[in-house]
C-alpha positions in Angstrom: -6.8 -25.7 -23.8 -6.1 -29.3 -22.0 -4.4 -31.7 -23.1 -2.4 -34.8 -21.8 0.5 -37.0 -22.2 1.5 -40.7 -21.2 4.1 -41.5 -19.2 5.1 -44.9 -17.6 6.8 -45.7 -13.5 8.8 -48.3 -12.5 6.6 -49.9 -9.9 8.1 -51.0 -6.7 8.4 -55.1 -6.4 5.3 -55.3 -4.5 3.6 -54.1 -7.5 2.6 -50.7 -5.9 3.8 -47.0 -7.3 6.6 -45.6 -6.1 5.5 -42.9 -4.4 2.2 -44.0 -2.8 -0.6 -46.5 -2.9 -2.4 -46.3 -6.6 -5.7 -46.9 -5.3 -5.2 -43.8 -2.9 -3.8 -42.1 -5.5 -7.0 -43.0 -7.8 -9.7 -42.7 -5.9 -7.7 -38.5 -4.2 -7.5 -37.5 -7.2 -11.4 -38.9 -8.5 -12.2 -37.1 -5.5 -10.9 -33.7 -6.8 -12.3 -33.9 -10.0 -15.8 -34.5 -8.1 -15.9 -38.0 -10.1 -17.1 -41.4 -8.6 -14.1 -42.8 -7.3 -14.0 -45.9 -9.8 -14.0 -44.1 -12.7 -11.1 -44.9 -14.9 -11.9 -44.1 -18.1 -9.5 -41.7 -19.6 -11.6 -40.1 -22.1 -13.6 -39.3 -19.4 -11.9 -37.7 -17.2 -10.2 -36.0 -19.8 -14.3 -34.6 -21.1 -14.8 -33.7 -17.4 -11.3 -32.2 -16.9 -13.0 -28.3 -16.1 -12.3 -27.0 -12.6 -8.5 -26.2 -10.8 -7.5 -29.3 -9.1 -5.9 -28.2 -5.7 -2.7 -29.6 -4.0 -2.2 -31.4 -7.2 0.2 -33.8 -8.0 2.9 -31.9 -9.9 4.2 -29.2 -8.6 5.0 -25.6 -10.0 2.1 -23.4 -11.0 2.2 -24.3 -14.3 0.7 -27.3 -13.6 -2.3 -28.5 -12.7 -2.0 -32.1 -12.9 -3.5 -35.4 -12.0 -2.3 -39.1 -11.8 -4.5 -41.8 -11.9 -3.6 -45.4 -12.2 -4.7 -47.3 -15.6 -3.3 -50.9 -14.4 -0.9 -52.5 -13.0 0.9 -56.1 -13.9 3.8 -55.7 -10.9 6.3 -54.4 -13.6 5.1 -50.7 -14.2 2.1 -48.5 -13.6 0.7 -46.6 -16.3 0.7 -43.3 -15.7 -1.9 -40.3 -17.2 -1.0 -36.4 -16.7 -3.1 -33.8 -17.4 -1.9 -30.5 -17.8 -4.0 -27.7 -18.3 -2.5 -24.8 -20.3 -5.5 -21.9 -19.3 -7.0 -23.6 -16.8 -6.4 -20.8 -14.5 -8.5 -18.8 -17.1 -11.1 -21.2 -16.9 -11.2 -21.1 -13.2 -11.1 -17.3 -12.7 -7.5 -17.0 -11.0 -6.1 -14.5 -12.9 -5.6 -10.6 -12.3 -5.9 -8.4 -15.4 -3.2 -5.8 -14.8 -2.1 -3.2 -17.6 -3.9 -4.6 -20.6 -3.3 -8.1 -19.7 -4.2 -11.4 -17.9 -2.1 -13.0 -15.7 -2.7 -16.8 -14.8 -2.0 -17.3 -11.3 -1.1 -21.1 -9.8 -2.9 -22.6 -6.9 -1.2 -21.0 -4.2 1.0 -19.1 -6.1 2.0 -15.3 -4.7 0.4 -13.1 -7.5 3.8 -10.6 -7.5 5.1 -14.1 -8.3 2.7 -15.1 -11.2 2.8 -11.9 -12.4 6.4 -11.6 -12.7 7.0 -15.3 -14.3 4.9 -13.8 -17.1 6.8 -10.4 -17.5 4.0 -7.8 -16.0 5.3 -4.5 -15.6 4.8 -4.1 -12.3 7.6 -3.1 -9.1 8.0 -4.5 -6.4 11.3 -5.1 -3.7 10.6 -6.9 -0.2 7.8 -9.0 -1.7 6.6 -10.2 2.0 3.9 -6.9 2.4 6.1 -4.6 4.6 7.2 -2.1 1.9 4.4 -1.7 0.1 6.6 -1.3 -3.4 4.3 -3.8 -5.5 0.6 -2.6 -3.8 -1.9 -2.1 -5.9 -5.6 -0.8 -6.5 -8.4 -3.3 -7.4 -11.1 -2.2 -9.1 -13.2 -5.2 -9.6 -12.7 -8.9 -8.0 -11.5 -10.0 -4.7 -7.6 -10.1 -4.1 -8.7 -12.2 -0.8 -8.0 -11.7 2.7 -4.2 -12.0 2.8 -3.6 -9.0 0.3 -5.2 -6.9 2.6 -4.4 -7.6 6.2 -1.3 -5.9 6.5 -2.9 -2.2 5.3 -4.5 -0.1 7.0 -8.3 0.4 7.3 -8.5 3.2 4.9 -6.5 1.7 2.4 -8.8 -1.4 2.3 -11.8 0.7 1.8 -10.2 1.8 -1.4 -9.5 -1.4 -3.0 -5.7 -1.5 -2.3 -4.0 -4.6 -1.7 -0.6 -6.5 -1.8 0.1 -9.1 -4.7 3.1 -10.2 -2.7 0.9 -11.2 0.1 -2.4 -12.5 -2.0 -2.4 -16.4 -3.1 -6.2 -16.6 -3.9 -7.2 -13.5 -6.6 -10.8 -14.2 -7.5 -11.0 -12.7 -11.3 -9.4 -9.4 -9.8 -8.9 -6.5 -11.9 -6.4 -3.9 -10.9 -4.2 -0.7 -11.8 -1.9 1.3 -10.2 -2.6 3.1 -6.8 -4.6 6.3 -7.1 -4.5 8.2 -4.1 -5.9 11.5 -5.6 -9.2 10.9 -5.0 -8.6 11.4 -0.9 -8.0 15.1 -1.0 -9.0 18.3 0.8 -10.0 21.7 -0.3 -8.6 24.5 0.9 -8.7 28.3 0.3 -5.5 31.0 0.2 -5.7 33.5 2.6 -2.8 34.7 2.8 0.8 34.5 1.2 4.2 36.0 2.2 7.3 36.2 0.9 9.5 37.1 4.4 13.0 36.3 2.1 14.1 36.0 -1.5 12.6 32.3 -3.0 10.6 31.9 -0.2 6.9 32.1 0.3 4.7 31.4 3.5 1.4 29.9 2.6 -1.6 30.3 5.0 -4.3 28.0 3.9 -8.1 28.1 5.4 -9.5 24.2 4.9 -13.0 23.9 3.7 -13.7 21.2 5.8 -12.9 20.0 9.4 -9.2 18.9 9.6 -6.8 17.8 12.5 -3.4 18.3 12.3 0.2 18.8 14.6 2.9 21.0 13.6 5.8 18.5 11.8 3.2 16.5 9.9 3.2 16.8 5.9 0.5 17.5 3.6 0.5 16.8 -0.2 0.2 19.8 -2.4 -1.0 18.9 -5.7 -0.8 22.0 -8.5 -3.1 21.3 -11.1 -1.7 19.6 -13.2 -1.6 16.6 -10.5 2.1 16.9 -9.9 2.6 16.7 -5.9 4.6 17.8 -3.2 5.1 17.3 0.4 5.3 20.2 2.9 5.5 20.2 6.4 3.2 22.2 8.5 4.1 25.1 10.9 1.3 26.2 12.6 -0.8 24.7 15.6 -4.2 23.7 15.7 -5.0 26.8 17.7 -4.1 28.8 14.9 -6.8 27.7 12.7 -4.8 27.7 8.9 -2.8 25.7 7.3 1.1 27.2 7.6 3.7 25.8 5.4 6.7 27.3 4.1 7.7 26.5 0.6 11.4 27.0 -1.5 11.3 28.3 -4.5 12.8 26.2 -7.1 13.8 27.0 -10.9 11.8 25.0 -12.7 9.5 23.7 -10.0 6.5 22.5 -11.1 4.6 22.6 -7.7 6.8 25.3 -6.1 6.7 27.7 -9.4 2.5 27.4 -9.1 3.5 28.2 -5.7 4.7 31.6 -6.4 1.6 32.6 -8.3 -0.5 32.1 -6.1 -3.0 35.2 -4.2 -5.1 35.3 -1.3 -9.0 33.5 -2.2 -7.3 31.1 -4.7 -8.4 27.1 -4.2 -5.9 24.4 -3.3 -6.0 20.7 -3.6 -3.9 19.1 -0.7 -3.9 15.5 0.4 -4.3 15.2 4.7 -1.7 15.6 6.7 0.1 12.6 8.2 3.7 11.9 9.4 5.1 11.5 13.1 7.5 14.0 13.2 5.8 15.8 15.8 6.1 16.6 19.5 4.4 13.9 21.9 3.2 14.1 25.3 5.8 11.6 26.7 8.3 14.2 26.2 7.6 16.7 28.7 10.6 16.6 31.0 13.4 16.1 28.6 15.2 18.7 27.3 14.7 19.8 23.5 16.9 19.8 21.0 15.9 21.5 17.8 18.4 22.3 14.7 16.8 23.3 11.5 18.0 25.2 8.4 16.2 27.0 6.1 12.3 26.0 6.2 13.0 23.6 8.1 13.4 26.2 10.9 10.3 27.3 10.7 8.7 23.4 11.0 10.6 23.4 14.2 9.1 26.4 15.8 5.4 25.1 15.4 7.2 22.1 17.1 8.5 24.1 19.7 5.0 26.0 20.5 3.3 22.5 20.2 5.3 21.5 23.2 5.3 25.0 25.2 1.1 24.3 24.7 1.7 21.3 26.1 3.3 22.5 29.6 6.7 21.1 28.5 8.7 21.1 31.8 12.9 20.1 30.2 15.2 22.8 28.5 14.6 23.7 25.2 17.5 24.9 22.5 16.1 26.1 19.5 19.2 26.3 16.7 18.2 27.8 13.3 20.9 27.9 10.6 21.0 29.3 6.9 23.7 30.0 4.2 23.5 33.8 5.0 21.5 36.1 7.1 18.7 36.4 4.3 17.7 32.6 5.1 17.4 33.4 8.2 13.8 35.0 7.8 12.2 33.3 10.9 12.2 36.6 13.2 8.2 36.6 13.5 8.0 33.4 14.9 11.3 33.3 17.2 10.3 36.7 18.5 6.9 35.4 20.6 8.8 32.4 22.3 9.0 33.0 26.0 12.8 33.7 26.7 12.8 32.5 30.4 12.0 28.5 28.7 13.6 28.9 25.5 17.2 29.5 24.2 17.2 30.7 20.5 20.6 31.2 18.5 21.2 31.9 14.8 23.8 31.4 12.7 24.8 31.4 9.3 27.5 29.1 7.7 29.0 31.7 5.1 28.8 35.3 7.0 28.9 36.6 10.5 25.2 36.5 11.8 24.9 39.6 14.9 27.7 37.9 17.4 28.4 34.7 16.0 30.9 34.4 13.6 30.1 32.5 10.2 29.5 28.7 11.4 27.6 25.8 10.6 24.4 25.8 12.8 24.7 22.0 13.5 28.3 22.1 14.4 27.8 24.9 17.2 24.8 22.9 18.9 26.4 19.8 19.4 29.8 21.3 20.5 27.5 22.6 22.9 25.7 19.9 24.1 27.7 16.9 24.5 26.2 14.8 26.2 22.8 14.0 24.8 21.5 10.6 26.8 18.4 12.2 27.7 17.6 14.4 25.1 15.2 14.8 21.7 16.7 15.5 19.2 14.5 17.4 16.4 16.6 18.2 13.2 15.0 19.8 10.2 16.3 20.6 6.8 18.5 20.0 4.0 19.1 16.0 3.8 23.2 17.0 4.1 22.4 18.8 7.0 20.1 15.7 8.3 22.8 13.1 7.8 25.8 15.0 9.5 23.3 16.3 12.6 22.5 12.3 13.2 26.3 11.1 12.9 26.9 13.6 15.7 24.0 13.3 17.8 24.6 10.1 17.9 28.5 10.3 19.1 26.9 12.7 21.8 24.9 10.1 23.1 21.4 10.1 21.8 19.2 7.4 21.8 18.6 6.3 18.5 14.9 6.3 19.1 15.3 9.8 20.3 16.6 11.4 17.3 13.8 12.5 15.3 14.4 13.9 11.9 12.5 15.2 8.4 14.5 16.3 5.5 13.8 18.2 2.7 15.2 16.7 -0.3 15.4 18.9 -3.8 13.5 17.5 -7.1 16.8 16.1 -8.4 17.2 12.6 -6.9 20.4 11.8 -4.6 23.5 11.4 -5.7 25.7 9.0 -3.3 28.7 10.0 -2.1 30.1 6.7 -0.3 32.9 6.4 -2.4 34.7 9.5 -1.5 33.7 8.7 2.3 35.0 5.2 2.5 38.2 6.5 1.1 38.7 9.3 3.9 37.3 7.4 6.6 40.3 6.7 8.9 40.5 3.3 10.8 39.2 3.2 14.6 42.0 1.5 16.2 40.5 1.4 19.8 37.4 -0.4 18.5 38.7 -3.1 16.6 40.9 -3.6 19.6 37.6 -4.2 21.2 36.7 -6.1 19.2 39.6 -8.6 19.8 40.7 -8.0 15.8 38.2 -9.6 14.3 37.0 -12.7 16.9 34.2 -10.6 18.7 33.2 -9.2 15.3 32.1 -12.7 13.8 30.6 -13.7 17.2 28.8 -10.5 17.1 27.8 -10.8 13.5 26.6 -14.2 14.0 24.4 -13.1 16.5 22.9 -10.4 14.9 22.5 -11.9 11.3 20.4 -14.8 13.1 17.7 -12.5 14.7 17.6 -10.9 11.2 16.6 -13.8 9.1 14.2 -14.8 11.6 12.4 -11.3 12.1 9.4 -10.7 9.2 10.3 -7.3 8.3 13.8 -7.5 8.0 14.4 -10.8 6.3 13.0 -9.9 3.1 15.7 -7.5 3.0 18.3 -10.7 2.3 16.3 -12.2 -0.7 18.2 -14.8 -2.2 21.2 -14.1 0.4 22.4 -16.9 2.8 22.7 -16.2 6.1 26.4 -17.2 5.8 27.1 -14.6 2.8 25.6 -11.9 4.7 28.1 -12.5 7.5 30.7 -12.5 5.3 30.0 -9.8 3.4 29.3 -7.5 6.7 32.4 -8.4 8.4 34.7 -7.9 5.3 33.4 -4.4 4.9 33.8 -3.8 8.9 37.2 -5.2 8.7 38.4 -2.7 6.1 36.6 0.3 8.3 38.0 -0.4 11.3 41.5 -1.9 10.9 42.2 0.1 8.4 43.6 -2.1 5.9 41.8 -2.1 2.6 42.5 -5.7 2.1 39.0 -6.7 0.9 37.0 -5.0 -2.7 33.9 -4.6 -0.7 30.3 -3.7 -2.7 29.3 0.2 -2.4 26.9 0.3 0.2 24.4 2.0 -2.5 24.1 -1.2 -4.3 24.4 -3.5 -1.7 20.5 -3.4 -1.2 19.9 -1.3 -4.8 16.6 -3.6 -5.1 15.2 -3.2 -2.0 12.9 -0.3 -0.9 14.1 0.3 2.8 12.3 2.8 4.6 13.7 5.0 7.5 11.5 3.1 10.0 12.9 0.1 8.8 16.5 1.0 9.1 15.8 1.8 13.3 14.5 -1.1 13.3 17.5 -2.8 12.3 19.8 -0.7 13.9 18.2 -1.0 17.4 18.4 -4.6 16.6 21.9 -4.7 15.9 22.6 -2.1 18.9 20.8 -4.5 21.5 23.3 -7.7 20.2 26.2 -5.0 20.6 25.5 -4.3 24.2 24.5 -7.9 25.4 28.5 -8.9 23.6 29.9 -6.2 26.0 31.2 -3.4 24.3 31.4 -0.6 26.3 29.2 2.5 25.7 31.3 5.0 23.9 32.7 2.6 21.6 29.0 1.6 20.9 28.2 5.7 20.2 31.2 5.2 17.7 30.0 2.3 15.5 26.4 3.5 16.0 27.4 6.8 14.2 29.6 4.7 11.0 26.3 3.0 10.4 24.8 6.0 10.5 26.9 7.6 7.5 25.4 5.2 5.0 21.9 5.5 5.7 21.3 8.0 2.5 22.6 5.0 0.5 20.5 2.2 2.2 17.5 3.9 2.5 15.2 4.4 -0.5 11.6 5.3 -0.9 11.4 4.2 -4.3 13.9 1.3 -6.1 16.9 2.8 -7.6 19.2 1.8 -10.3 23.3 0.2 -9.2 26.1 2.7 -9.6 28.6 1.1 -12.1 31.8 3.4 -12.7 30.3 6.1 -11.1 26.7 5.9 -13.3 23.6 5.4 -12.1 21.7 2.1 -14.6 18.2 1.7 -14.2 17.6 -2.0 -13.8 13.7 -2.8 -13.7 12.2 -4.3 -16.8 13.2 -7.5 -18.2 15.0 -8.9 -20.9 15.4 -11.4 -23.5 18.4 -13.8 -23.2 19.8 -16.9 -24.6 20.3 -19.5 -21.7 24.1 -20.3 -22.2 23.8 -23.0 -20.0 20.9 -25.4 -18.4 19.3 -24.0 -15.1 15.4 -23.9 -13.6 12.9 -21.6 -14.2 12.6 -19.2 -11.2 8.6 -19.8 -12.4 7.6 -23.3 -12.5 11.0 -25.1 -11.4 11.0 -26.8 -15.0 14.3 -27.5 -16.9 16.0 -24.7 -19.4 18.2 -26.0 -21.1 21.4 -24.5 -23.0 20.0 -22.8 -26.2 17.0 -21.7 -24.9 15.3 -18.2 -24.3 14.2 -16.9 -21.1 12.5 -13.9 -20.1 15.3 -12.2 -17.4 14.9 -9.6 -14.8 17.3 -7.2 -14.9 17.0 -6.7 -11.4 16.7 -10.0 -9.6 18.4 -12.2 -11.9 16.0 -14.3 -12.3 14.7 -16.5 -15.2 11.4 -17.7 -17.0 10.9 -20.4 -19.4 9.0 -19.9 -23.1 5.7 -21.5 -20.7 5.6 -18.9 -17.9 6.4 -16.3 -19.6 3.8 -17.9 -22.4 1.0 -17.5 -19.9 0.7 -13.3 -20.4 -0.4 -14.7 -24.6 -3.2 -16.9 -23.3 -5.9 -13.9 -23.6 -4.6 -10.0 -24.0 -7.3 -7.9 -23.0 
């Protein structure tokens, strides 16, 4: 529907609008409506009124306006605005996503249109480096900017970003669906080498590359998927993972039932965690626990196939000497080019006393400035083996790591760490009590916000707050006084889908503005390996909810409210005021008006 309404301007004493020439204005926007230039009859216009005017006058994409310039007697210019309510339906910008149609403004991010009119869809770093909000088109064209940023296969299967796409041609979408791009394979053999676990040998039906540390998706089938990492070479010519029984599991129970000539459904292996060519004379690290072990001796032969020339320590750990079930594979390893040691953390295991596997490698290896690290395992066992790794030494970009987590999502434990942390006197001498801090923090926050990938990260965070907030919390770390009610570190980012990658990134970042400020090297290793205790909570393949009194509340969705007081719409930029409802994101904050949030009523599929 289009309609219009009169307004009038004070004209400028020369007789001309106020904020250009009317002529220009008249015969700009005759041009857009592909009318001859003198026409000036409002009816019209109003008749001809069909297609999206671009760069219109108004702005906000709820509008799609014109002016044009009735008369003009030096006093006042009359002025005529058309707004079209549907026009984007008329025009074909929309996406049809879960039942509906979303209008989408000229220009206008779709994850933007889309959330102004309350779709259900997630999203966190909405600049196209998460991948949170992607999804799968099935007819239209999400145009060129949706796609640029994913991968060649991706494309081919309709996937795009609504974050990144401002010109959606009639596009309808769903939900990713990345079932379709799966491989057969056949059982042929399974082992059970210790209680609740179970070798799977798997012969593909079709050609397949792979490396020893990559992960494949195992789907049972019911569709329900898991990722496993894979043991055995290329040479070996099957599919090795090693799988954990869980109570309950619905991919590891079907697990368990399976015999040899059964079919599998398994998505292709990908992942880096594997061993790579520019590696060869650096010693080797590798500490895993419980299947993880077993990832890190395909790692280990990978690299011996190679002609690895450093030291390799192989370090396999369990709770007792029954997860310790690796003896097959250990037993092959050349002994002149590899060290092997075994331990378990609540018995005596042969000559070594009951010990945590992690502990005994790196109070044996303390100084780790050339080495690769491989760790492999529980997450726990993950996130204490990089705290000391890192106060060994190790490159950051060195430390390579998988972990396995269980089906029940993490549980943060910052709380009880902040509390026993103990201050570090020596560094925040270094850092001249607080002087060096800010100039460091300064520093750093200002590469942040001007790198792509990390600056969505501060959405609707100044530069200035960030500071703040970052040295407060380091403040209360390292001087130890507790002055300042910081935010947990798990809700800090709570909305934002950070991946591993992405925290390197920012930690190499932040590393590099530490070293050109001075600080000396082991002081460096020190605040390198605090950072390091919070990566559980900043990291997140999926958005979680915010902890409040110790409970996890889910906080996608929107809501209803009742504006208390005027504000904008986070939509269109048009006035609230007090009284009225909005549609809210629980998540964000942000508010709609009645007319974006209108927009999903125009046509429901």
């Amino acid at each position: 529907m289009l309609r219009h309404r009169l307004r009038r301007k004070a004209a400028r004493p020369d007789g001309h609008a106020p904020a250009s020439d009317p002529h220009a204005v008249a015969q700009a926007s005759a041009a857009r409506l592909a009318c001859p230039p003198d026409a000036r009859d409002i009816g019209w216009i109003k008749a001809q009124f069909v297609a999206p005017v671009p760069n219109t006058v108004l702005s906000g994409p709820r509008h799609t306006s014109v002016e044009l310039p009735a008369h003009s007697n030096g006093q006042e210019i009359l002025i005529v605005e058309y707004v079209a309510e549907g026009l984007g339906m008329l025009s074909g910008n929309w996406i049809k996503f879960a039942g509906r149609k979303y209008i989408v403004g000229a220009g206008e991010p779709v994850l933007d249109a889309m959330l102004r009119q309350g779709a259900p869809v997630r999203f966190s770093c909405r600049k196209g480096t998460c991948r949170t909000c992607m999804l799968q088109a099935e007819s239209g064209d999400p145009g060129r900017e949706a796609v640029e940023r994913l991968p060649q296969e991706y494309r081919e299967m309709g996937m795009f970003l609504p974050c990144c796409a401002t010109r959606v041609t009639t596009v309808e979408a769903r939900l990713p669906d990345l079932t379709h791009r799966t491989h057969t394979a056949m059982v042929a053999e399974t082992v059970t080498p210790a209680p609740g676990i179970v070798i799977l040998r798997l012969e593909p039906m079709t050609e397949l590359d792979w490396q020893p540390g990559q992960v494949i998706g195992l789907m049972n089938p019911a569709g329900d998927l898991r990722r496993y990492s894979i043991v055995s070479t290329k040479a070996d010519d099957f599919l090795e993972i090693h799988v954990r029984i869980y109570e309950g599991g619905a991919v590891s129970g079907w697990v368990a039932g399976l015999s040899a000539g059964d079919k599998v459904t398994f998505q292709a292996p990908m992942g880096d965690f594997t061993y790579r060519r520019q590696m060869l004379d650096r010693p080797l690290l590798l500490i895993g626990t419980g299947t993880g072990g077993g990832v890190l001796t395909g790692i280990l032969r990978a690299a011996l196939d190679a002609g690895h020339a450093g030291p390799i320590h192989l370090y396999l750990g369990g709770r007792t000497g029954d997860d310790l079930y690796l003896d097959d594979h250990v037993h092959p390893l050349p002994g002149d080019r590899v060290t092997v040691l075994q331990a378990a953390s609540r018995e005596a295991y042969g000559c070594i006393p009951a010990a945590r596997v992690g502990t005994l490698a790196f109070d044996w290896h303390r100084d780790l400035g050339e080495t690769e690290v491989f760790l492999c395992g529980t997450s726990d066992m993950i996130e204490s083996a990089r705290i000391r790794a890192l106060q060994n030494g190790a490159a950051l970009d060195r430390i390579h790591s998988e972990s396995f987590d269980t089906p029940k999502p993490y549980v943060t434990t910052n709380a009880a760490r902040l509390k026993a942390k103990r201050r570090d006197q020596g560094l925040w001498e270094a850092l001249e009590h607080g002087a060096k801090l800010t100039d460091i923090l300064i520093d750093f926050y200002t590469h942040v916000y001007a790198d792509q990938q990390l600056a969505p990260c501060f959405h609707r965070v100044t530069k200035s707050r960030a500071i703040e907030k970052q040295y407060t919390f380091l403040q209360d770390l390292f001087s130890g006084t507790r002055l300042h009610l910081c935010e947990e570190p798990f809700n800090a980012p709570q909305w934002m889908v950070l991946t591993d990658e992405l925290f390197d990134h920012l930690e190499k970042m932040f590393l590099d503005v530490v070293r050109r400020h001075g600080l000396a090297e082991p002081l460096i290793h020190r605040w390198a390996a605090l950072h390091e205790t919070f990566r559980r909570d900043l990291v997140k393949s999926a958005t979680r909810g915010i902890l409040r009194n110790g409970v996890e509340v889910d906080l996608d969705g929107f809501s209803q409210e009742i504006m208390e007081i005027g504000s904008v719409c986070d939509g269109c930029h048009a006035e609230i005021m007090a009284g009225e409802a909005v549609l809210m994101h629980n998540r964000t904050g942000e508010a709609f008006c009645q007319t974006c949030e209108g927009h999903q009523k125009v046509e429901a599929a």
